[in-house]
C-alpha positions in Angstrom: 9.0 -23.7 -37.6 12.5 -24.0 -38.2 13.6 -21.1 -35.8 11.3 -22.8 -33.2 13.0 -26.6 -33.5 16.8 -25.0 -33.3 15.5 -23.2 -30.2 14.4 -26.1 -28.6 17.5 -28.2 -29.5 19.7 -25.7 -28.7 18.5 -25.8 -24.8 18.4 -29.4 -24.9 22.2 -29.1 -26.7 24.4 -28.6 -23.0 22.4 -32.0 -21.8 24.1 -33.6 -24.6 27.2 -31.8 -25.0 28.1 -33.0 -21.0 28.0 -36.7 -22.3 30.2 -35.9 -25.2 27.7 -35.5 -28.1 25.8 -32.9 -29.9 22.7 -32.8 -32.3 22.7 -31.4 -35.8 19.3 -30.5 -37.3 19.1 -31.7 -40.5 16.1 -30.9 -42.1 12.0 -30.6 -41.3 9.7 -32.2 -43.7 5.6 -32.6 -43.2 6.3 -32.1 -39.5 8.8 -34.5 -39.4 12.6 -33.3 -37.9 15.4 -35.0 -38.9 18.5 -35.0 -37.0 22.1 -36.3 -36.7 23.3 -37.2 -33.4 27.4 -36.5 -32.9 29.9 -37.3 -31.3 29.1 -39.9 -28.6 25.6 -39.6 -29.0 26.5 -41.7 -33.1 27.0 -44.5 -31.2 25.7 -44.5 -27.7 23.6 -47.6 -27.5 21.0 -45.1 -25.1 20.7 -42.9 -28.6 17.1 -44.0 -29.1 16.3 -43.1 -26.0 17.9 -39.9 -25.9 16.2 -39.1 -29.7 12.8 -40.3 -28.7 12.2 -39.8 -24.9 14.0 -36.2 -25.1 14.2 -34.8 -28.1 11.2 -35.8 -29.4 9.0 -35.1 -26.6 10.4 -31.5 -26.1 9.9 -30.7 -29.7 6.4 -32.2 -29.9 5.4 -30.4 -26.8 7.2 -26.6 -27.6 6.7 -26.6 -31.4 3.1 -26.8 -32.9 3.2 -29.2 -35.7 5.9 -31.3 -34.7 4.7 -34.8 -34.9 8.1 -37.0 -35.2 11.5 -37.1 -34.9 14.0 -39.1 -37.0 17.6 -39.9 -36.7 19.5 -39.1 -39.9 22.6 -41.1 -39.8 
């Protein structure tokens, strides 16, 4: 499952990377992944979106098992 989650955040990485953040997997535990958003994206006040209505719905819908995502800070 692991392989499959960087996969998918490394796509979604040169979205981020253009508004001068990143994203860090952190760990995957019961189907829950847990990331760190860098850079710009630490602080960006549009960060839950970006975690939740991006990240989250291309990981839930590309890797079986994925049921969450969680921002590590």
């Amino acid at each position: 499952m692991e392989t499959q989650v960087q996969e998918v955040l490394d796509k979604l990485r040169p979205f981020i990377q253009r508004d001068g953040g990143d994203v860090e997997l952190v760990e995957i535990v019961d189907g829950v992944v847990r990331v760190r958003l860098l850079g710009a994206c630490g602080s960006c006040p549009s960060s839950t979106i970006t975690l939740k209505a991006g990240i989250e719905r291309a990981l839930v819908e590309e890797v079986p098992g994925v049921t969450e995502v969680e921002q590590v800070l």
